[in-house]
C-alpha positions in Angstrom: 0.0 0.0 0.0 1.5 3.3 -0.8 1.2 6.3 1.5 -1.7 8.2 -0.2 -3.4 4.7 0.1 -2.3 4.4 3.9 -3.1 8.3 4.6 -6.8 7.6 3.0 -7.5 4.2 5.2 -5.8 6.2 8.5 -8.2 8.7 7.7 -11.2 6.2 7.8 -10.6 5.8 11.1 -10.0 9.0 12.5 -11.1 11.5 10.3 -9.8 14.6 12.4 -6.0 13.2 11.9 -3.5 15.5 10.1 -0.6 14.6 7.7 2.7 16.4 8.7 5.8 16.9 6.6 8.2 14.2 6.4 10.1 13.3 3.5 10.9 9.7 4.6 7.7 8.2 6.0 3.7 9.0 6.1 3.6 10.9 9.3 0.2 11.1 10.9 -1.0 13.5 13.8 -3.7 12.3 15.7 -6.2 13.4 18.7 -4.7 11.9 22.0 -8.3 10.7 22.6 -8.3 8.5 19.4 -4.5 7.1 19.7 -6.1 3.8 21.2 -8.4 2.8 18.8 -6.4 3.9 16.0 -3.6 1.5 17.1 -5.9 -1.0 17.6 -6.9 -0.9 14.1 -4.1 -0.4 12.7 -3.0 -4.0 14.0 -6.5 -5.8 13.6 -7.3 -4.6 10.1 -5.6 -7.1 7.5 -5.2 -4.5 4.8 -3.4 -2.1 7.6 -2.0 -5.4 9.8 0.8 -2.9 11.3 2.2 -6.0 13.7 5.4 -4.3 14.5 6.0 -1.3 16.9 9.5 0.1 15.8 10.3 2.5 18.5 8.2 5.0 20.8 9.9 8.7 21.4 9.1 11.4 23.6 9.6 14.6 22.6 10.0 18.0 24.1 8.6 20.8 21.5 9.1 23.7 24.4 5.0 24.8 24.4 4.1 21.1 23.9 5.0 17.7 24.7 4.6 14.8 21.9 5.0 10.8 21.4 6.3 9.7 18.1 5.5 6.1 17.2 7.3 4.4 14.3 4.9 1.6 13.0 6.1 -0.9 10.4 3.5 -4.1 8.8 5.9 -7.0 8.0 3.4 -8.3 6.4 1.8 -5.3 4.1 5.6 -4.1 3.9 4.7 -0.6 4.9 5.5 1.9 7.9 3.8 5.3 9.1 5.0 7.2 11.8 1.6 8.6 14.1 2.2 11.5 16.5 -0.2 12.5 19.4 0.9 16.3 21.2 -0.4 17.5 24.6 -0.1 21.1 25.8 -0.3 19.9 29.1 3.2 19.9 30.8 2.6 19.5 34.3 0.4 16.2 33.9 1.1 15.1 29.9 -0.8 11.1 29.7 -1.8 9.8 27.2 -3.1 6.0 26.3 -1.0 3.3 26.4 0.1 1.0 23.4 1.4 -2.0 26.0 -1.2 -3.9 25.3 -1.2 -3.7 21.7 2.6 -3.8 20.3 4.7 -5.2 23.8 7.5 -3.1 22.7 5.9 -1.0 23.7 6.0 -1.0 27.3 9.5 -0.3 27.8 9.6 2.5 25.5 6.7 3.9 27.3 9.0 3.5 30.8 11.6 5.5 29.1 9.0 8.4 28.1 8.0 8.5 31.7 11.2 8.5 33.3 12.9 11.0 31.0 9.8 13.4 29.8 7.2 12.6 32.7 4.7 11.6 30.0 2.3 9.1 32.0 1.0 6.5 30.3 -2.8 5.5 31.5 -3.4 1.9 31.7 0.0 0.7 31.4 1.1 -2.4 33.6 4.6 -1.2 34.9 4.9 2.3 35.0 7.6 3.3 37.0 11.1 4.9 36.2 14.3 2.7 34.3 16.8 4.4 34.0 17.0 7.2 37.0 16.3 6.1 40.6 12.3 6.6 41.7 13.1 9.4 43.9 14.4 11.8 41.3 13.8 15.2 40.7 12.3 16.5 37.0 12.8 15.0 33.8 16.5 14.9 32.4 15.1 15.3 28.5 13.1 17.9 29.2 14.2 21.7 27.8 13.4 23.1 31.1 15.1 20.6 32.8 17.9 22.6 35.2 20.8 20.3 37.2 21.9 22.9 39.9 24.7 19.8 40.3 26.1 18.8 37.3 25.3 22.3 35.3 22.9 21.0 32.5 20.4 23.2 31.0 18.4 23.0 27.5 
């Protein structure tokens, strides 16, 4: 399926999605409320059958905070990369993938422990990489370490 094809059958399902610019792969924005389903679909529908969660990303825009997913269909032998933004940067959550695409669960872990995006639903959120006591979020741009002198 090529990506006007994948853009069209994304677009089935959540009508209200965006395409953003990205000269390597189909890159979708969606509505944090309709992530869930979406991935869902995206897995159970055979033309879609996106089986294989590449990698999961948090991301810091400075107003916004964002997860990137990188979805690939072994199968269909197609990928598109869906993005879901939040304004909200004291208590950014969105869904969680975990129990959709495994890989995902320790990707999600990272997100948490290094952006303090929470992940509702998800079976083992805590912290693995930084001790669970902590202060801020080391990938954050606002992030300050009086102690070691790093700022973004």
């Amino acid at each position: 399926m090529d990506n006007d094809s994948l853009k069209a059958r994304i677009l089935e399902i959540v009508p209200e999605a965006q395409q953003e610019e990205n000269k390597q792969y189909l890159t979708i924005l969606v509505p944090a409320a309709k992530l869930h389903d979406l991935a869902l679909k995206m897995k159970s529908t055979t033309d879609l059958a996106f089986d294989y969660l590449i990698c999961l990303s948090g991301v810091d825009y400075g107003k916004q905070l964002a997860v990137v997913y990188h979805i690939n269909s072994i199968l269909q032998k197609h990928t598109v990369v869906i993005k879901v933004k939040t304004d909200d940067r004291i208590n950014p959550s969105f869904d969680t993938v975990s129990d959709i695409w495994r890989t995902a669960e320790f990707h999600e872990r990272e997100a948490y422990d290094m952006f303090g995006i929470r992940f509702n639903n998800h079976p083992d959120l805590r912290r693995i990489f930084l001790e669970e006591d902590w202060k801020g979020y080391p990938l954050r741009k606002d992030y300050v370490d009086e102690v070691n002198i790093v700022e973004f």
